[in-house]
C-alpha positions in Angstrom: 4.3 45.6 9.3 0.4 45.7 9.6 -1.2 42.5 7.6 -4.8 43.4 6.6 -6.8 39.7 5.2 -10.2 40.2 3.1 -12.0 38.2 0.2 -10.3 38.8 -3.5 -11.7 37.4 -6.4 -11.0 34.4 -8.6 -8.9 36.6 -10.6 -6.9 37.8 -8.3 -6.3 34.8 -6.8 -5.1 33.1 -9.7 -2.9 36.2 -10.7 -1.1 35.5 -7.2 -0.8 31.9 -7.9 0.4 32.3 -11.3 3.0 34.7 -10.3 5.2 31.9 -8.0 6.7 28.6 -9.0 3.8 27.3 -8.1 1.4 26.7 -5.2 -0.6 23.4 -3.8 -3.4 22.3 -6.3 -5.7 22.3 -2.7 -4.7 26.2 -3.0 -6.1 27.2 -6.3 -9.7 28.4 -7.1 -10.7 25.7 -8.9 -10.4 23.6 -5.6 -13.3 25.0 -3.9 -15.8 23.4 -6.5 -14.3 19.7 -6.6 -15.5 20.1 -3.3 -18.9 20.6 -3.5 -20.0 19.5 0.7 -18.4 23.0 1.6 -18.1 26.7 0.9 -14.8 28.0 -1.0 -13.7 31.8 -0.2 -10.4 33.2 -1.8 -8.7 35.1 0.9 -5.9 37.6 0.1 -3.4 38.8 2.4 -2.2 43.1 1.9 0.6 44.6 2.9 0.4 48.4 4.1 1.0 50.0 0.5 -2.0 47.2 -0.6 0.6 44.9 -2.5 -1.2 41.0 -1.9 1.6 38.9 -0.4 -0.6 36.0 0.2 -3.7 34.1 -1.0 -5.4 30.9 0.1 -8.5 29.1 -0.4 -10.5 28.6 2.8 -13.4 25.4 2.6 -15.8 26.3 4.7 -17.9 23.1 6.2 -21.3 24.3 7.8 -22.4 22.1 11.0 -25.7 21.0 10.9 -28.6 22.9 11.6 -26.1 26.1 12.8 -24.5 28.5 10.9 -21.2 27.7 12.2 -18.2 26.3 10.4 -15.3 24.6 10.5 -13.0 26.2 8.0 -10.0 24.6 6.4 -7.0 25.2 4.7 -5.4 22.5 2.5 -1.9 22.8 2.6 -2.5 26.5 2.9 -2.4 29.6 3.1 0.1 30.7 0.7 2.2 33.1 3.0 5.7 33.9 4.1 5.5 31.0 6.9 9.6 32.5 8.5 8.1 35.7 8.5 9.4 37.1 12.0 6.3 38.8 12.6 3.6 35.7 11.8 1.4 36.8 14.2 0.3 39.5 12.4 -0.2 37.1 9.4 -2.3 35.0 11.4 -4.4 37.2 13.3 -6.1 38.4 11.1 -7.1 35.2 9.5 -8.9 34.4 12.4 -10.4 37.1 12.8 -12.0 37.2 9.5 -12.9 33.7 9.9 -14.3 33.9 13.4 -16.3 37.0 11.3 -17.6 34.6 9.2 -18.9 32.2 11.3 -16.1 29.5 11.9 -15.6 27.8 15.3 -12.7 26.1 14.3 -9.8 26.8 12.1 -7.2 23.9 10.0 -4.5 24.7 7.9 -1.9 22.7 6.6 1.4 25.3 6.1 3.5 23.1 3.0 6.8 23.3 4.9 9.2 21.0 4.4 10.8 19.5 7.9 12.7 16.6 7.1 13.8 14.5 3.8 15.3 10.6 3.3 16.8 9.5 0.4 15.7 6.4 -1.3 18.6 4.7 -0.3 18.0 6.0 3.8 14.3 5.1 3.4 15.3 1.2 2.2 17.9 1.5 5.2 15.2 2.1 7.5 12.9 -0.6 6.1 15.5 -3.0 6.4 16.5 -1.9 10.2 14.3 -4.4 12.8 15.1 -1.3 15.0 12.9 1.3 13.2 9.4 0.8 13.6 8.7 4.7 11.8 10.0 6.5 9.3 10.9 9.0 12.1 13.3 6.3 13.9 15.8 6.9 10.8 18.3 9.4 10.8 17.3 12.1 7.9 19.4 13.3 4.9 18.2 16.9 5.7 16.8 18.4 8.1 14.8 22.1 8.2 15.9 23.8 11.9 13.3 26.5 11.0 10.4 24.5 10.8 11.1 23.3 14.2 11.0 27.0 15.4 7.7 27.4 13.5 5.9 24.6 14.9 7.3 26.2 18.6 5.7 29.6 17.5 2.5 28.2 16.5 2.0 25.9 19.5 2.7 29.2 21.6 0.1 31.4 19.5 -2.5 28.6 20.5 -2.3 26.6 17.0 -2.2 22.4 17.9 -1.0 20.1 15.9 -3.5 17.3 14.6 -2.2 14.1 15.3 -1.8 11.4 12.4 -4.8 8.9 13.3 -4.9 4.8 13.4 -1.3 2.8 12.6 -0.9 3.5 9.1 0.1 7.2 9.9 -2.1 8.6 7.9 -4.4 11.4 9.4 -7.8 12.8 8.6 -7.3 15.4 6.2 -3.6 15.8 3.9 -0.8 13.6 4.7 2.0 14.4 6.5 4.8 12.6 4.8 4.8 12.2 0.6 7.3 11.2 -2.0 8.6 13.2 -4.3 11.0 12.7 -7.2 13.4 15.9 -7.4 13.8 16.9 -11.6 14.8 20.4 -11.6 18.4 20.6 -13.5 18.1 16.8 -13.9 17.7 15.1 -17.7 15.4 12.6 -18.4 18.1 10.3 -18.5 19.2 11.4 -15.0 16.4 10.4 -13.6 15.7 7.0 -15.7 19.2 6.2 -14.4 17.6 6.9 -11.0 15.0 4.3 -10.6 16.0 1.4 -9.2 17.6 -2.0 -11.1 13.6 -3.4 -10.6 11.9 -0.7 -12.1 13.8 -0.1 -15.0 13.8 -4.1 -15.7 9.7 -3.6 -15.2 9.9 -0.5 -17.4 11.2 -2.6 -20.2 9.5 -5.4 -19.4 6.0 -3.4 -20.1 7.7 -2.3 -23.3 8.6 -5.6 -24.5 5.1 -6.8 -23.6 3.6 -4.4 -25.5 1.6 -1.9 -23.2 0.6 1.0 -23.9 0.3 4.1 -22.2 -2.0 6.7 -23.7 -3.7 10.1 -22.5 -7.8 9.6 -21.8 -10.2 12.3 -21.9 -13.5 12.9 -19.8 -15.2 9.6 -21.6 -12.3 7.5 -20.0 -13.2 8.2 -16.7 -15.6 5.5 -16.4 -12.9 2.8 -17.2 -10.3 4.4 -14.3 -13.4 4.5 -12.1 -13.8 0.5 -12.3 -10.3 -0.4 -11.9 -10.0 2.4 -9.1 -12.5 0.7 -7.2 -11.6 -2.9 -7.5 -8.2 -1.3 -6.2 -10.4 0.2 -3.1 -11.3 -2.9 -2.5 -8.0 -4.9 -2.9 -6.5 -1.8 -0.8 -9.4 -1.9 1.8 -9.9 1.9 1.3 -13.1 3.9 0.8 -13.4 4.6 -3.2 -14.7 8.7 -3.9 -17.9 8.3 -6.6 -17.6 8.5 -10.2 -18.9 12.4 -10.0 -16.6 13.6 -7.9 -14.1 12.5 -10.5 -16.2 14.0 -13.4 -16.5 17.2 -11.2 -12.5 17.7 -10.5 -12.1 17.3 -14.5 -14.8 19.8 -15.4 -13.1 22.1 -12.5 -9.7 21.9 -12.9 -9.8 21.9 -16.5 -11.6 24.8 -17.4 -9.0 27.1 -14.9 -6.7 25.7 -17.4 -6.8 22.7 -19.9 -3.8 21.1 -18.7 -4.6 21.1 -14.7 -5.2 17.4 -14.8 -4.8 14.9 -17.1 -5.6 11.3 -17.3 -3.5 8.5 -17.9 -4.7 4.6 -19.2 -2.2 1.4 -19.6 -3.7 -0.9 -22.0 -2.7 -4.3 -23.1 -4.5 -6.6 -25.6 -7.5 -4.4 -25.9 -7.8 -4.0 -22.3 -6.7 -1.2 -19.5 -4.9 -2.7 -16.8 -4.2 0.5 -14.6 -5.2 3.9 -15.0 -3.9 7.3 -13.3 -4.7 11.4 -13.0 -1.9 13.8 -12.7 -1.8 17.4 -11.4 -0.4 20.0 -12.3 0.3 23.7 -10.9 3.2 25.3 -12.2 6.4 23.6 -11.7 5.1 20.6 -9.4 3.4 18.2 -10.9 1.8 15.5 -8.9 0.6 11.4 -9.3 -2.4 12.3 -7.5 -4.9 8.9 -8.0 -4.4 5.5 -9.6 -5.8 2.5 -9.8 -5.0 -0.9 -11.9 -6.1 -4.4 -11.6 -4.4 -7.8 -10.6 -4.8 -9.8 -13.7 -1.6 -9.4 -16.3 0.5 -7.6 -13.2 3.1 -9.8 -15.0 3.5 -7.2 -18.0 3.7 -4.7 -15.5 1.5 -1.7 -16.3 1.4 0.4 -13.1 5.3 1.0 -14.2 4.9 1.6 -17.3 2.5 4.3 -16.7 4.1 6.5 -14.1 7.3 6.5 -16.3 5.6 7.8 -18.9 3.8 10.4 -16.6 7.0 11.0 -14.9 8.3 11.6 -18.9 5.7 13.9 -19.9 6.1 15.8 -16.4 9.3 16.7 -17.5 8.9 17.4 -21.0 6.4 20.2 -19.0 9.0 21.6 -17.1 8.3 20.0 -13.4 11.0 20.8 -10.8 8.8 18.4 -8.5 6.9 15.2 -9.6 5.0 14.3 -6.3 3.7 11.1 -5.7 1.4 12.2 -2.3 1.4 9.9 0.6 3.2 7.4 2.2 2.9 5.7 5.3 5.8 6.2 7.8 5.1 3.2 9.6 7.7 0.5 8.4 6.5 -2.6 9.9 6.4 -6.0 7.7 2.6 -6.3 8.9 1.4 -2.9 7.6 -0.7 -3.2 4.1 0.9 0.3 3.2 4.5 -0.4 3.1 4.2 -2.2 -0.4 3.2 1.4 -1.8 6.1 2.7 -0.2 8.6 0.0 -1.7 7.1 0.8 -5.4 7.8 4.5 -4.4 11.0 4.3 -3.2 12.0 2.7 -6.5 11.6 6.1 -8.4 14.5 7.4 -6.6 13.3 10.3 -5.3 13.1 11.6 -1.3 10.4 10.9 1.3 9.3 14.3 2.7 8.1 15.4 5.9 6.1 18.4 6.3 5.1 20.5 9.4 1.6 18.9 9.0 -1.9 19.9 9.7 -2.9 22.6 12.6 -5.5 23.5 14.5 -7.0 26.8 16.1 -10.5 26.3 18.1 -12.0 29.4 17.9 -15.1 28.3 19.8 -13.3 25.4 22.2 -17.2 23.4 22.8 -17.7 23.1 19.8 -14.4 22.4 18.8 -14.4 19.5 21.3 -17.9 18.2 19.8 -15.7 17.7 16.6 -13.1 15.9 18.0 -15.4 13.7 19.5 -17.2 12.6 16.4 -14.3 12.7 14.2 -12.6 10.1 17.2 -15.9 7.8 16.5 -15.4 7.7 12.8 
């Protein structure tokens, strides 16, 4: 089957989106203006009869003083990644993109390798013997990703390799947790969470907090209590406008793309949150909260009842983004990882981020400076 790959519109794009369960919120049009440092194209992939069986959004980054660019696809494209010909959906990719200037390629293909269970990812933290999450025997396992990352590694693709101890890498992370809710009540998946989160989930109750929706004018309020958790979390906080610019983007595509989330208590807001949302996956995408009155317990408060209206919307997937796989006492992240795990839901592996140098000096000259940073 001949693949051909060329620009479609915003339209279009969304019209592909809108027809599957739903696609990464990196993935949609809307995407390309949050990020405002680089140049968004919507590419669509044809079939021979001119049927699109794939879209993606493509960031373009210029490098300075050259019109080259590295181009980058989020947790994209959207294609058929066990197609047995993938080749021919790749190759033209880069061609268009070597077309268009870029040097270097990155793409993030959202397929699933492994899964743990909450109760395998508690097993693991408790075993002296595990250092990562990878050390622990899965609860499933996909054979076909394996084969995929084999066939891209022999079409030239490398895989980027997480950075520093924390496992994170520069760009998307490779392992998130998710909460499974398809064919699940809300009562399945109270009765879910953990003996300690439902005691703080009535706790909060008891206390008094509560959790209401925020609007645009909020965002000021989550900004200060996201960047007193920067610091606490010894992170680099995003400004105010970028936040002001993903609300402005994501809700005029469509007025429920992302909503905002405050816990108050006694007048004040103790913890804040935005939530995404693209068809049937919803995710927890940033949150912030402070340390005073942690004893009334706000931060669960609020994800319950984000993780309540997720499934009032319908969500088959209530994603709470990255984790760290490391699982040693000594790492700042595994904290996060414990108030994850308590949701009950599944710590996910995907195939992670790839890389395709289309211009290898230049390439290199990337790797260097991004290895300095």
């Amino acid at each position: 089957m001949t693949i051909r790959v060329q620009p479609i519109t915003r339209a279009e794009h969304l019209a592909f989106v809108a027809a599957r369960p739903s696609v990464s919120h990196m993935q949609i049009p809307a995407w390309g203006e949050v990020k405002q440092d680089w140049r968004a194209e919507s590419l669509g992939w044809f079939d021979e009869s001119g049927r699109p069986v794939g879209a993606g959004l493509v960031l373009l980054r210029p490098l300075p003083r050259l019109k080259r660019y590295l181009a980058y696809l989020p947790e994209g494209p959207v294609i058929d990644w066990f197609a047995p010909d993938l080749e021919r959906w790749l190759e033209p990719m880069l061609a268009h993109l070597k077309a268009r200037g870029a040097f270097s390629v990155k793409m993030g293909p959202p397929v699933v390798v492994r899964r743990w269970s909450a109760d395998a990812v508690k097993a693991a933290i408790a075993d002296p013997g595990a250092r990562r999450l990878g050390d622990a025997r899965a609860t499933s396992d996909e054979p076909r990703a394996r084969d995929l990352a084999d066939r891209l590694r022999r079409m030239g693709w490398r895989r980027t390799e997480p950075g520093g101890e924390d496992g994170f890498a520069v760009g998307q992370p490779r392992h998130v947790f998710q909460v499974p809710f398809a064919g699940r009540s809300l009562e399945d998946i109270h009765a879910g969470l953990n003996q300690q989160w439902r005691r703080n989930v009535k706790k909060a109750e008891k206390a008094g907090v509560k959790v209401v929706r925020g609007g645009p004018e909020d965002l000021p309020v989550f900004y200060g209590l996201y960047t007193e958790t920067a610091e606490r979390d010894r992170f680099v906080p995003r400004p105010l406008s970028y936040f002001q610019r993903m609300w402005s983007a994501l809700t005029a595509e469509d007025p429920d793309r992302m909503r905002l989330y405050l816990a108050h208590h006694d007048g004040e807001v103790l913890a804040a949150a935005t939530m995404l949302t693209v068809g049937d996956h919803v995710w927890y995408s940033y949150g912030a909260s402070t340390v005073r009155r942690r004893e009334v317990q706000p931060s669960n408060a609020m994800q319950w009842r984000m993780m309540s209206d997720a499934h009032r919307l319908g969500a088959a997937v209530y994603d709470l983004r990255g984790i760290t796989d490391t699982l040693e006492e000594s790492n700042h992240l595994l904290g996060l990882l414990r108030f994850k795990v308590g949701t009950g839901g599944q710590a996910v592996e995907y195939l992670g981020e790839w890389d395709f140098p289309l211009n290898r000096l230049l390439h290199k000259a990337l790797e260097l400076y991004l290895a300095r940073r």
